[in-house]
Phi, psi and omega in degrees: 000318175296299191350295222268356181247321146309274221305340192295294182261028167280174190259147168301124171284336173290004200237136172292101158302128167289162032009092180296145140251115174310142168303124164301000160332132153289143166345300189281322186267346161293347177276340190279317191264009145307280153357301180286307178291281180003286192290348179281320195275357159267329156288320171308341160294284186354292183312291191287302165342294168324309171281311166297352199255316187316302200302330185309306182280004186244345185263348193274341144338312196265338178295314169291307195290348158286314165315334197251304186293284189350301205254347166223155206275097180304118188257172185308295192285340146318297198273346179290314149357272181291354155319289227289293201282355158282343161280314166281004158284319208290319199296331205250339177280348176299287253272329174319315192280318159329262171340277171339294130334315161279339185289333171296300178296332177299315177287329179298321175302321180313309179306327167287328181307297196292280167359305171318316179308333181300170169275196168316300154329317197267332196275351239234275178317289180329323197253034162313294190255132218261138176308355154253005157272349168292299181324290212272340143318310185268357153263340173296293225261330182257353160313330206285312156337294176274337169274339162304322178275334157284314193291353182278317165314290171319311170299326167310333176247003153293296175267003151328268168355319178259319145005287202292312188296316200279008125331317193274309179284005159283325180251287220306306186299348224230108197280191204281144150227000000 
């Protein structure tokens, strides 16, 4: 039984001992790029917030803009209006999430900079989730994104549409005076 509790906490000889290396930093500038990251990692939380409250705000946008052909008697040039501004919300909200995602990859490459300085151990820890797996999460979350806004748009001009027709067979039933 000691036996079987030695071997346990002795180390594998098949298995690669690690060897930390302290970061060669001096105190202040390692308190300086502790700092940097920090602030790189709140912006990029920053960023992808800022991209859910775009994508958040553009359906309830496009939701008042259904509401408005609805609740008024949308005439053909009216809704081509809102035609016209649900598509350049969907569009400026692309290109917002777009910007947003590069603003993100600017912070991550920072976050590599800084991260070299570290020691070993943290650069070990850190890289658990290997960066194209990373990648591909983020890109993932943001295709999902831009497809959320188009299809919110597209609906958005269904129902512009369908608005403007049950309006229109609303005064067609309603005779003349």
């Amino acid at each position: 039984m000691a036996e079987k509790a030695r071997r346990q906490t002795e180390p594998d000889d098949t298995r690669t001992t690690f060897h930390n290396e302290p970061s060669s930093l001096d105190a202040l500038t390692h308190q300086e790029l502790r700092m940097l990251h920090q602030e790189a990692s709140t912006a990029m939380l920053f960023a992808k917030n800022i991209q859910w409250r775009s994508v958040g705000a553009a359906l309830v946008v496009f939701g008042a803009i259904i509401a408005i052909a609805v609740f008024t008697s949308a005439t053909r040039p009216f809704s081509d209006i809102l035609v016209v501004i649900t598509v350049l919300l969907a569009c400026g909200v692309v290109f917002v999430l777009v910007m947003y995602q590069f603003w993100q990859i600017n912070e991550m490459n920072r976050i590599d900079q800084i991260e070299r300085c570290f020691s070993t151990l943290y650069l070990k820890i850190s890289r658990l989730k290997s960066r194209r797996e990373g990648n591909v999460h983020r890109y993932t979350l943001l295709l999902f994104m831009i497809i959320v806004v188009v299809a919110g748009a597209v609906v958005a001009n269904m129902g512009i549409q369908q608005a403007v027709q049950t309006h229109k067979a609303a005064e067609e039933r309603m005779p003349s005076r």
